[in-house]
C-alpha positions as CSV (number, residue, x, y, z in Angstrom):
1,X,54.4,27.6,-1.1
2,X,54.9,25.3,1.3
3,X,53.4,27.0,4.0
4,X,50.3,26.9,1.9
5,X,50.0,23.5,1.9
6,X,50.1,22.7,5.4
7,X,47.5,25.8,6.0
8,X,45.4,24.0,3.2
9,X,46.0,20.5,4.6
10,X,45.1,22.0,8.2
11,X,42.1,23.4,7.1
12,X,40.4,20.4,5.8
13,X,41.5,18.4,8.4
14,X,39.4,20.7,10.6
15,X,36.3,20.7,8.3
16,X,36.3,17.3,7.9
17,X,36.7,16.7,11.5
18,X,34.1,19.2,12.4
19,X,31.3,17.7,9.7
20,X,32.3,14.0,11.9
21,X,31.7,15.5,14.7
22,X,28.4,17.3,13.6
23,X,27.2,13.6,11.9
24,X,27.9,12.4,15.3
25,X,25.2,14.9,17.4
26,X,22.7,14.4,15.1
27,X,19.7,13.5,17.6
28,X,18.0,10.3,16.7
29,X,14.5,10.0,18.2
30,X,12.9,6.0,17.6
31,X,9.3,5.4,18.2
32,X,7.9,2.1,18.7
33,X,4.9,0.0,19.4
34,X,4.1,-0.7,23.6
35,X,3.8,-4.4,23.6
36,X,0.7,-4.5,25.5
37,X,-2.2,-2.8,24.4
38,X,-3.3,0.7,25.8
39,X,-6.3,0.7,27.9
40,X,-8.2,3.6,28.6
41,X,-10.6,4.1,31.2
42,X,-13.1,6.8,30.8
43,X,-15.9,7.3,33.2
44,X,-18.4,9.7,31.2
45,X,-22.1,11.2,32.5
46,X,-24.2,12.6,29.6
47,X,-26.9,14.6,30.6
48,X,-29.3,15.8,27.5
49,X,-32.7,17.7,27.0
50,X,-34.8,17.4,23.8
51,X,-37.4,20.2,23.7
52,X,-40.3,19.2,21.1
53,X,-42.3,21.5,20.0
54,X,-45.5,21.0,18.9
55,X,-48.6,22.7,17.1
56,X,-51.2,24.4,19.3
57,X,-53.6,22.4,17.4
58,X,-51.6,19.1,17.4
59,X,-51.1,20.1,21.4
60,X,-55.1,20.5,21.8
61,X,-55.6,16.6,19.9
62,X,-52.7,15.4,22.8
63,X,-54.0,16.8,25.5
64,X,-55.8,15.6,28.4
65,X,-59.0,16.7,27.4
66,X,-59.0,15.6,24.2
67,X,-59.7,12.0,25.3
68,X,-58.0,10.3,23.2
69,X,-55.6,9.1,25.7
């Protein structure tokens, strides 16, 4: 009877020891604020082509010929 006792006793010693020592490896991760503001510096070249498309009528009025320029 006794012997059951102390195997009980040792036994939650060791859990509870073991869940302290588990509460103590949890990882903690903080994130905070810089205190200076982040600059970025982006140096970007945009290069575009717009196609228009225009009636062969509409292109006949516009062109050179047409004098209307």
């Amino acid at each position: 009877m006794l012997s059951e006792v102390v195997r009980i006793s040792v036994a939650l010693v060791t859990w509870v020891t073991l869940l302290v020592m588990m509460g103590a490896c949890t990882p903690r991760v903080e994130v905070t604020a810089p205190e200076k503001p982040i600059t970025i510096n982006l140096n970007v070249k945009i290069d575009h082509e717009i196609r228009v498309k225009v009636d062969k009528e509409l292109d006949q009025v516009l062109s050179n010929e047409s004098g209307l320029f």
